[in-house]
DRENFI-416222 format. One line per 10 residues: number of its first residue (from 1); their letters; for each residue x negated, y, z negated of C-alpha. Coordinates in Angstrom, 1 decimal. Layout:
<atoms>
NUM) A) X Y Z | ...
</atoms>
This chain:
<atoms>
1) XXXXXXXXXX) -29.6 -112.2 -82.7 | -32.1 -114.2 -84.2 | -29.9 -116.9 -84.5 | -27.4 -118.1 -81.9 | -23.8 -117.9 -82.6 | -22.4 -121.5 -81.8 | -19.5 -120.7 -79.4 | -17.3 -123.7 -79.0 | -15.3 -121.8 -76.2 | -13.7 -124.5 -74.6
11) XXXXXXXXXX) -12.4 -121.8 -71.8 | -15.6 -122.7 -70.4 | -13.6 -125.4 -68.5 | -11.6 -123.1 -67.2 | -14.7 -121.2 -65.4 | -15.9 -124.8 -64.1 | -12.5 -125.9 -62.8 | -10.4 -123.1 -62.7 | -11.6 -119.6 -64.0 | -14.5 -119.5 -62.0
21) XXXXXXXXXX) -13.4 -121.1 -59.0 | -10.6 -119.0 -59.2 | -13.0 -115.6 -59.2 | -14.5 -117.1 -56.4 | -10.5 -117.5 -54.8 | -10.3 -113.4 -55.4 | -13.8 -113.0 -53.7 | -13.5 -115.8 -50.7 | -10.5 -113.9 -49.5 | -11.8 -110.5 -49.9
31) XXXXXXXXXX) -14.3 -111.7 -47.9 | -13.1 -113.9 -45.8 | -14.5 -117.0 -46.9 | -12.2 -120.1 -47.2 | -12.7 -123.9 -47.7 | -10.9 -127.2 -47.2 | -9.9 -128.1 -50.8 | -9.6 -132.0 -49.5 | -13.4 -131.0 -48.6 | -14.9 -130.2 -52.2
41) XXXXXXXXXX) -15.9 -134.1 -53.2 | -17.5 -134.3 -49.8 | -20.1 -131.9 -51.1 | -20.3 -132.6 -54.7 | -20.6 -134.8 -57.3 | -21.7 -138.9 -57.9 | -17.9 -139.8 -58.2 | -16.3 -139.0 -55.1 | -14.3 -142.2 -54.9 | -12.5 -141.6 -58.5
51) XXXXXXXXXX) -12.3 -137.5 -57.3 | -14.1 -136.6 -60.7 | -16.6 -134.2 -61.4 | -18.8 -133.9 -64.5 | -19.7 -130.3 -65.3 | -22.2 -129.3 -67.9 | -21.4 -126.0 -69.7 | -23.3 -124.1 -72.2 | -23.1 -121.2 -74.3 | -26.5 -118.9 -74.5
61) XXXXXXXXXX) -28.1 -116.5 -76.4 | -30.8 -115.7 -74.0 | -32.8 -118.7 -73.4 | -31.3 -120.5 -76.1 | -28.6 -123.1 -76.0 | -27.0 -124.1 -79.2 | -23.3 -124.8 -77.2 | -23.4 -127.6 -75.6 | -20.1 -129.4 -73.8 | -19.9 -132.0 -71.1
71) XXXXXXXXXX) -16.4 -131.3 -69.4 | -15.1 -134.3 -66.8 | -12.7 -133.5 -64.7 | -10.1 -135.9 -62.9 | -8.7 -133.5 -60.1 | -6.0 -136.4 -58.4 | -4.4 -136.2 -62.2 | -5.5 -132.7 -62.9 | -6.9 -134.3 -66.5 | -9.8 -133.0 -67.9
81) XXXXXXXXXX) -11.7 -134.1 -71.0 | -14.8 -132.4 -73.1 | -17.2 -133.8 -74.9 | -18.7 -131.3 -77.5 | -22.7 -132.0 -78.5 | -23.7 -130.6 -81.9 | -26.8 -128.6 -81.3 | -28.9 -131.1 -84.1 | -28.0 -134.2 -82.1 | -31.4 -136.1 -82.4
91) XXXXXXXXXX) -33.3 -137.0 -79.0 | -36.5 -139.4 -78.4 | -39.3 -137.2 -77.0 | -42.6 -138.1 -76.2 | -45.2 -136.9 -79.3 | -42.3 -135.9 -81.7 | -40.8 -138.1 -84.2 | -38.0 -136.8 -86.5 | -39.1 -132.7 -86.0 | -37.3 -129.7 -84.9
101) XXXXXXXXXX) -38.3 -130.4 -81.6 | -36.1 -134.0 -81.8 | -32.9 -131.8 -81.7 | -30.9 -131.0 -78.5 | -30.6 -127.8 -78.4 | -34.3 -127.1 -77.8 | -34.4 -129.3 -74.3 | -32.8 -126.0 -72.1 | -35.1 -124.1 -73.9 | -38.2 -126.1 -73.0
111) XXXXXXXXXX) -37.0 -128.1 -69.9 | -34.4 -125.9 -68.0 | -31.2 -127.2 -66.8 | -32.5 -130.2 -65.0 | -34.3 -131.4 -68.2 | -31.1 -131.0 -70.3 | -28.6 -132.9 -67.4 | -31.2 -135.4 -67.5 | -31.1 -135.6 -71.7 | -27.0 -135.6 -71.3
121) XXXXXXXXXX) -27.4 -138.7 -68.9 | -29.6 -140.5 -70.8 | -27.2 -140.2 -74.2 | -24.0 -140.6 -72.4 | -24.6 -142.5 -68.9 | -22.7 -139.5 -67.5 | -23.8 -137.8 -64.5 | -23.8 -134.4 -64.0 | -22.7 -132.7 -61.5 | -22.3 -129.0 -61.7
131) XXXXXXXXXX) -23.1 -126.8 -64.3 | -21.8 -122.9 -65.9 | -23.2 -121.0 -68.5 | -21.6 -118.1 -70.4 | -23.6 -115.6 -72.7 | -22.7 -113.7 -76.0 | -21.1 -111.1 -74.4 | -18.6 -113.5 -72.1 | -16.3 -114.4 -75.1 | -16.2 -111.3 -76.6
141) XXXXXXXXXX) -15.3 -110.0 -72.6 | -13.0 -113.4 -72.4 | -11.0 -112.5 -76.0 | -10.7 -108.8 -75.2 | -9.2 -109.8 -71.6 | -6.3 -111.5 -73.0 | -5.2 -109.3 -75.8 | -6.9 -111.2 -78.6 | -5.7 -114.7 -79.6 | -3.6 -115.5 -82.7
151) XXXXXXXXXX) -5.2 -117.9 -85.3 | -3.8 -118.9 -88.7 | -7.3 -118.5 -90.9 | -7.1 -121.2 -93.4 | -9.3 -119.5 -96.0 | -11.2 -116.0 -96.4 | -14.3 -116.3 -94.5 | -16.8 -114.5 -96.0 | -21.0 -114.2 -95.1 | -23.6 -111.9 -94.6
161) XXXXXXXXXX) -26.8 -112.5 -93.4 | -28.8 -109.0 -93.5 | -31.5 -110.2 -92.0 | -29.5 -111.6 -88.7 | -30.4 -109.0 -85.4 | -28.0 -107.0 -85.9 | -27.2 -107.8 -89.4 | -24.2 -110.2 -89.7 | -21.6 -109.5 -92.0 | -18.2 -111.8 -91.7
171) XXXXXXXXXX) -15.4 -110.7 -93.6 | -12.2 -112.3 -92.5 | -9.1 -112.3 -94.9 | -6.9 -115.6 -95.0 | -3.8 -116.0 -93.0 | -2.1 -115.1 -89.7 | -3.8 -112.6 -87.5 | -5.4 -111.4 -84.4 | -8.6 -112.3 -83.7 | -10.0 -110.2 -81.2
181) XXXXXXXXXX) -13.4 -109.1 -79.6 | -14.4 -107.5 -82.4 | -14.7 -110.3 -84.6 | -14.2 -113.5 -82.1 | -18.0 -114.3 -82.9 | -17.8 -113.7 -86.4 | -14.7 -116.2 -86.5 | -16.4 -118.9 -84.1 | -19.5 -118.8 -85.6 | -18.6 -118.8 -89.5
191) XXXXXXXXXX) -19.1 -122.3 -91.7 | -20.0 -122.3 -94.8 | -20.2 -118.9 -97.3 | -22.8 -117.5 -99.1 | -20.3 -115.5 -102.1 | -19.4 -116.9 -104.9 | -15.9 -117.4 -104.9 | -15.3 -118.3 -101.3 | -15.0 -121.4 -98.9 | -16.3 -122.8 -96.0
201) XXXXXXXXXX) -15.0 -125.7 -94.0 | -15.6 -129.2 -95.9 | -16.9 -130.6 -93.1 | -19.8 -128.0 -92.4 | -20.4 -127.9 -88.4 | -17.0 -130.3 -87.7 | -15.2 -128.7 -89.9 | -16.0 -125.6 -87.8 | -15.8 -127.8 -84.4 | -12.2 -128.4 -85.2
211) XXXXXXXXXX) -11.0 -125.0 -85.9 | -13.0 -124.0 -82.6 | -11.3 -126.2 -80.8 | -7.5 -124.7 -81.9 | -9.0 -121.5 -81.3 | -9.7 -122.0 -77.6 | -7.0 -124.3 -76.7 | -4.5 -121.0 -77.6 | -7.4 -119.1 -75.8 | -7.4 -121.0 -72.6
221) XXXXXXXXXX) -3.2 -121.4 -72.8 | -3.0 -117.6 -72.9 | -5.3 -116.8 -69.7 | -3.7 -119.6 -67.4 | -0.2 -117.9 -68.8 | -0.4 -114.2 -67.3 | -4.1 -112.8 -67.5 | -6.1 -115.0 -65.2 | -7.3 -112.7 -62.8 | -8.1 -109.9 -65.9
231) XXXXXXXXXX) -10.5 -112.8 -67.5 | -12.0 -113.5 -64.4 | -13.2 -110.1 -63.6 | -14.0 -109.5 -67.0 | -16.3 -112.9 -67.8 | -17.9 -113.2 -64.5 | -20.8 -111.7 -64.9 | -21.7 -113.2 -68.3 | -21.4 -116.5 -66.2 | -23.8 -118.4 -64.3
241) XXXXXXXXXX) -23.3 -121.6 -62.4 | -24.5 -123.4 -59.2 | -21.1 -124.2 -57.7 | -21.1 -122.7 -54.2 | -18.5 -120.7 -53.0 | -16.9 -123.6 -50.8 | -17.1 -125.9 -54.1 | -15.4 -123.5 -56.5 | -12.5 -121.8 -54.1 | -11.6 -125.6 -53.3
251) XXXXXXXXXX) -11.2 -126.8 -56.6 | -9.4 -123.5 -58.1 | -7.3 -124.6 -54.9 | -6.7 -128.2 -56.0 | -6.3 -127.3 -59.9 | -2.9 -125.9 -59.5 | -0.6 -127.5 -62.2 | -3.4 -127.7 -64.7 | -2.5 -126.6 -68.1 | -4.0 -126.8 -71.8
261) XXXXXXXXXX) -1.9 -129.7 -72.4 | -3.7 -132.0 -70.0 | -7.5 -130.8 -71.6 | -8.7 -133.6 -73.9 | -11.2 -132.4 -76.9 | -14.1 -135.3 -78.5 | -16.8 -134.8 -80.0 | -19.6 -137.0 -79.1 | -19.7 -140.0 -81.6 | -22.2 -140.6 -84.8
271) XXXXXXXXXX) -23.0 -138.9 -88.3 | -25.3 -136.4 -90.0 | -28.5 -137.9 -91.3 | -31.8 -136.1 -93.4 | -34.8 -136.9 -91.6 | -38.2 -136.0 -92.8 | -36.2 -133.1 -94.3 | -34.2 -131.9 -91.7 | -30.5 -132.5 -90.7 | -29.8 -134.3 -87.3
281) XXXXXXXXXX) -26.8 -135.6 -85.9 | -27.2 -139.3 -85.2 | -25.5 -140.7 -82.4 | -23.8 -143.5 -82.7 | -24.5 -145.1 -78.9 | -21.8 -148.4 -79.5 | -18.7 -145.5 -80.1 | -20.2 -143.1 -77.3 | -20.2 -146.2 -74.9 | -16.9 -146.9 -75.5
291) XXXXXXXXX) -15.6 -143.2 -75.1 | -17.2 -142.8 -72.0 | -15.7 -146.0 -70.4 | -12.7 -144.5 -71.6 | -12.5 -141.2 -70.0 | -14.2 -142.3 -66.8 | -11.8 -145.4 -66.7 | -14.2 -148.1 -66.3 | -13.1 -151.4 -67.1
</atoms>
């Protein structure tokens, strides 16, 4: 699609603490493969001594990233809390000053996963341990897996853009309903309307962040609930990641007793601002300080 569909699918952190490790529980004992899940923070991670780990997690559209979501992870309180980074946060880069190239969801794109975990440390101070990826055919895979989720729509969402690969044409009636594979993307992606008549969020992009966020937390609650196994064999291979097969059977191990409820949604502190014409998100680094001290529980 020529452009990416912003997939807030917070049920990535279920692939980074407990959806993926738990395809790789299925697979380690069909293979025989099993690890010491009092072993995992030997292996991994810059916080062994608070038993955290800091995943990165990103939704693509080939090489593009326009999701991007720090999840941390407390495993001794089985606590986990995401950070959600709009795609026009504003970055310094050496030779460009308030241009396309300022925005944050060009880095993967240009600098690879290393590049972007180094941009995410810079803004945020937090270090990043692991990282998963899930394409544009993983959430329509993930939705269909577990029978759709229920979302109350709170106004028609209506947009076409003919010129979108394939064309895109959202049409989603107000009210109670199913929201399904067949028009999960349509739902995530939607903002603002281009018909007369209609609505978009108020907000714009938080607007849309917020009704994201609702969508996946009933997302997430309905696979831990009774379809676990059916999403992981479903998703999987729209994910990538480099947690080993050690790392990720021992955490699905120690995440037994997580739930929705103890999953903490931010999004990463600051404001929109027109720069030289263009919209950025400007972060606000006072705010971001404080929420990271917060989650990582540093005094």
């Amino acid at each position: 699609m020529k452009h990416f569909i912003k997939v807030f699918f917070r049920a990535l952190i279920c692939f980074s603490v407990v959806v993926a490790g738990g395809l790789f529980v299925l697979t380690g004992f069909q293979s025989g493969g099993n690890a010491d899940a009092t072993d995992i923070f030997n292996i991994i991670g810059n916080n062994n001594k608070n038993e955290r780990v800091n995943v990165l997690l990103l939704g693509l559209e080939h090489e593009h990233s326009d999701t991007i979501m720090v999840a941390s992870y407390d495993t001794k309180t089985k606590t986990a809390d995401i950070i959600s980074i709009p795609r026009d946060t504003y970055v310094e880069r050496d030779g460009f000053v308030n241009s396309a190239n300022n925005k944050i969801n060009i880095i993967y794109t240009v600098k690879g996963i290393e590049g972007l975990e180094e941009t995410i440390r810079s803004i945020t101070g937090i270090d990043i341990d692991k990282y998963v990826t899930i394409d544009y055919d993983g959430v329509r895979a993930a939705v269909e897996a577990v029978g759709g989720v229920e979302v109350d729509v709170p106004f028609h969402m209506r947009y076409t853009d003919p010129y979108s690969d394939p064309p895109l044409d959202i049409d989603i009636p107000e009210g109670k309903q199913i929201i399904d594979g067949d028009n999960v993307m349509e739902f995530l992606r939607f903002r603002k309307t281009n018909y007369k008549g209609y609505s978009g969020y108020a907000e714009g992009d938080l607007g849309r962040i917020e009704a994201q966020q609702s969508f996946v937390k009933a997302a997430i609650k309905k696979a831990l609930s009774f379809r676990l196994p059916k999403v992981i064999s479903e998703v999987f291979p729209h994910v990538d990641t480099d947690f080993t097969l050690a790392e990720a059977t021992s955490l699905a191990m120690g995440s037994v007793g997580f739930s929705i409820e103890n999953v903490n949604f931010h999004v990463l502190p600051g404001g929109t601002k027109t720069l030289n014409g263009l919209s950025f998100y400007i972060i606000n680094h006072e705010e971001t300080k404080d929420l990271v001290y917060d989650i990582l529980d540093i005094q």
